[in-house]
C-alpha positions, -999 to 999 in steps of 0.1 A, spaced: 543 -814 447 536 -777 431 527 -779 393 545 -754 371 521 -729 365 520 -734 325 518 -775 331 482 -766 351 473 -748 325 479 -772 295 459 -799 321 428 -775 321 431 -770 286 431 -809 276 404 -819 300 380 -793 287 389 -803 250 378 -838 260 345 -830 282 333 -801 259 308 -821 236 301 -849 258 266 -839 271 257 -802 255 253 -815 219 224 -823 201 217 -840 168 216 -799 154 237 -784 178 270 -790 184 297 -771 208 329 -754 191 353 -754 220 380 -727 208 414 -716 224 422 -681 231 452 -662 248 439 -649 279 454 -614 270 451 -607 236 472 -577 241 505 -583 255 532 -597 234 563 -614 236 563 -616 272 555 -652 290 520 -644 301 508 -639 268 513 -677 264 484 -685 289 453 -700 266 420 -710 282 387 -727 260 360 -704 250 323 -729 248 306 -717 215 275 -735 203 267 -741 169 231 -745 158 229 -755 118 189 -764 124 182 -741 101 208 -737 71 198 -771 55 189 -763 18 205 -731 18 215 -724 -19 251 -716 -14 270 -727 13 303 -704 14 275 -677 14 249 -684 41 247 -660 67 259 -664 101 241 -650 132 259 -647 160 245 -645 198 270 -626 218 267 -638 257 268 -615 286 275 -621 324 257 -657 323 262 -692 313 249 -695 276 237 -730 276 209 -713 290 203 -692 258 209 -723 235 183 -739 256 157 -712 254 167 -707 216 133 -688 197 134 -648 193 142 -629 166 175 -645 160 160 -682 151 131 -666 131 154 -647 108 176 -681 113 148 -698 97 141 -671 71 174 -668 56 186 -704 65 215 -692 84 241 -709 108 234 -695 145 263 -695 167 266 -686 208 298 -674 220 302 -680 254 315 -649 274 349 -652 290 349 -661 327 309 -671 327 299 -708 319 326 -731 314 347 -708 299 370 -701 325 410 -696 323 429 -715 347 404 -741 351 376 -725 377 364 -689 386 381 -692 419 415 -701 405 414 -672 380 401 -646 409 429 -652 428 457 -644 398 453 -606 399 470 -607 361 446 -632 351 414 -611 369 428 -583 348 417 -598 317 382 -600 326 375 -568 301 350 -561 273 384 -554 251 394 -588 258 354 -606 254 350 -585 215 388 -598 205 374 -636 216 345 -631 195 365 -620 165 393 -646 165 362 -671 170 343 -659 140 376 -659 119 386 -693 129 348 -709 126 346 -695 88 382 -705 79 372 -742 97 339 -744 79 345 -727 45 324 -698 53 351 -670 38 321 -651 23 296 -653 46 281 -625 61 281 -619 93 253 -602 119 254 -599 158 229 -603 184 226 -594 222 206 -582 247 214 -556 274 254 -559 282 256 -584 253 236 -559 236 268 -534 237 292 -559 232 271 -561 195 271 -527 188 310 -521 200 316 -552 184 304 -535 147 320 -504 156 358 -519 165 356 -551 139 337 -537 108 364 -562 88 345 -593 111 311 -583 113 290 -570 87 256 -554 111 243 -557 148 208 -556 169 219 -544 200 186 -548 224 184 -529 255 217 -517 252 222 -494 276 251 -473 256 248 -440 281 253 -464 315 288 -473 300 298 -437 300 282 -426 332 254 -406 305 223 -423 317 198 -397 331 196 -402 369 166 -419 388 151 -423 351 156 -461 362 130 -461 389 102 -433 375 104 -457 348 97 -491 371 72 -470 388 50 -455 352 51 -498 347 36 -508 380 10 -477 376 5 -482 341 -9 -519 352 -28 -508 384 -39 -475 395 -39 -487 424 -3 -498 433 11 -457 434 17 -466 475 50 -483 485 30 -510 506 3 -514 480 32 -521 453 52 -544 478 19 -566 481 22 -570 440 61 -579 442 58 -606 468 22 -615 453 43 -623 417 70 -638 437 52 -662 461 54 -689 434 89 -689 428 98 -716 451 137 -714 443 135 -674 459 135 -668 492 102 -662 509 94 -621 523 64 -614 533 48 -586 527 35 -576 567 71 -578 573 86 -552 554 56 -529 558 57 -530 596 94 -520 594 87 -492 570 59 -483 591 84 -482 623 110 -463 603 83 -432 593 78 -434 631 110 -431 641 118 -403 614 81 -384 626 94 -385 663 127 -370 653 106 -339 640 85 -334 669 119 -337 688 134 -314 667 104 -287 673 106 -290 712 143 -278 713 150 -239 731 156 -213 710 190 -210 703 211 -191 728 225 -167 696 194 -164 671 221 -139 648 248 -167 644 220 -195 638 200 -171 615 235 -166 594 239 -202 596 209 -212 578 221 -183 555 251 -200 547 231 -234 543 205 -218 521 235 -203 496 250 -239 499 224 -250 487 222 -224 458 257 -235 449 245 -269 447 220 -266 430 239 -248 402 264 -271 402 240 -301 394 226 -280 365 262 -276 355 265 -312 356 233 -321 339 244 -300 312 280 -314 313 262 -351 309 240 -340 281 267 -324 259 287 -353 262 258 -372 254 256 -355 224 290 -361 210 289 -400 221 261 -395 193 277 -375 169 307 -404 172 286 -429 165 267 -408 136 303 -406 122 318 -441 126 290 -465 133 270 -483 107 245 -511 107 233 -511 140 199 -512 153 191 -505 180 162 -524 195 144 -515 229 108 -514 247 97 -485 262 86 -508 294 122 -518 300 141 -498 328 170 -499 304 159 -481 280 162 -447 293 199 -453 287 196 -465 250 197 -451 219 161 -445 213 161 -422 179 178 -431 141 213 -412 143 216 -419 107 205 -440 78 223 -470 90 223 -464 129 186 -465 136 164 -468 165 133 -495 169 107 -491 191 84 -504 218 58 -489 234 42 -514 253 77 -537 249 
């Protein structure tokens, strides 16, 4: 028999009510299972009805003795494209230590369709409803996280709290957007290697790799070869037991078959006739070189295009962001697409060189 498409839904909700809490809690953390519409969105139609459970951790290890209650600060972790137990677990960073300094509540919100907060039961189930996929947005993850934070401080008394988000890398933009669209939930944001210019197509191009490559140089003069560098990556990786094994011979033997392949192409190349009309292959390469010309301009055109948009993406932030730091080591390949300067005196950049 075919369950009704809401019954299946009411099923997933009530098991996860009853497993949530069974084997992720401690004696100082405890999980905060809360329901959400799966579209936040649409209203008065029927789908709007669908709910699924969100996971959120909360960690009070460190608000005991805080003077007032209603007023202790709450830091929230917001989770990217992974299962947060995993941050919970690790815990430490800069969060716990100003969780420890200002005795403040720490909370992990799980992110929508990661973990075991799934709609519809499992990742499989929700893939296949193409309604349901839909909803797997960043617009739909920030609205979680506010309707979380309003219902945890309504359900623990925490009216006047104030609030700060934390994240790293895409849960480093989720905290800055999330300070940006919800200034009425959230009171500041660190957004760590938050790469702000990726999410509008902004990011310099190949800045990724000349960055990975300053880092391997920067650590050995002598890994500037491909092979010599490949040797390092599968040296660092040989003790991983859970990755799969490459060895290094491997992949330089095929890379050293590939240049031979691409060197006997040339010499090919150089044995063929002259052509039978030199005048029509001269104005080919004519027409190629002026190609050429025309693309080249037209990536100028482009870079220019990228960098004065890049520019107003800052002046919007200069004129409705505030609170936000920006957090990121120079080290990271993720930075080159960060906000790495103050754009004003409450959107400001930290840092790393050797981070």
């Amino acid at each position: 028999m075919e369950i009704p498409r809401q019954l299946s839904i009411l099923l997933t909700t009530l098991v996860m009510f009853v497993s949530y809490g069974v084997s992720d809690e401690s004696n100082n953390v405890k999980v905060y299972p809360f329901q959400h519409h799966i579209d936040h969105f649409v209203f008065g139609v029927e789908s709007n009805n669908a709910t699924f459970i969100q996971r959120i951790y909360i960690d009070h290890t460190y608000r005991d003795g805080h003077p007032d209650e209603d007023g202790m600060p709450i830091l929230v972790y917001l989770g990217g494209e992974a299962n947060v137990k995993h941050c919970v677990a690790e815990g430490g960073g800069i969060m716990t230590m100003a969780a420890s300094k200002f005795r403040a509540l720490v909370v992990y919100i799980e992110h929508r369709f990661y973990g075991q907060s799934v709609p519809l039961g499992s990742i499989d189930t929700a893939m296949m409803d193409l309604y349901v996929r839909g909803c797997l947005t960043s617009h739909q993850a920030l609205a979680d996280a506010a309707n979380a934070i309003r219902g945890l401080k309504s359900d623990w008394s925490l009216q006047s709290s104030r609030v700060i988000a934390f994240g790293g890398s895409y849960g480093g933009l989720l905290a800055a957007w999330f300070r940006i669209k919800y200034p009425n939930i959230i009171d500041g944001a660190l957004a760590s290697s938050a790469p702000v210019f990726d999410s509008e197509d902004l990011a310099p191009e190949n800045e990724y790799c000349s960055i990975v490559s300053r880092d391997f140089k920067s650590e050995s003069r002598e890994a500037s070869g491909s092979d010599k560098t490949l040797d390092i990556l599968v040296s660092e990786i040989q003790p991983l037991q859970d990755l799969p094994r490459v060895t290094s011979p491997e992949i330089v033997q095929a890379q050293k078959r590939k240049r031979e392949d691409d060197i006997l192409a040339e010499e090919e190349g150089e044995k063929q006739p002259i052509p039978a009309q030199p005048l029509r292959s001269i104005r080919a390469a004519e027409l190629a070189s002026q190609a050429r010309e025309g693309l080249d301009a037209g990536l100028a055109t482009a870079c220019q295009l990228r960098d004065a948009q890049a520019k107003d993406l800052k002046t919007s932030l200069k004129k409705s962001a505030s609170n936000i730091i920006f957090s990121n080591g120079l080290l990271d390949p993720f930075s080159r697409a960060s906000i790495l300067e103050d754009i004003s005196k409450t959107v400001v950049a930290i840092t790393t060189k050797q981070g």
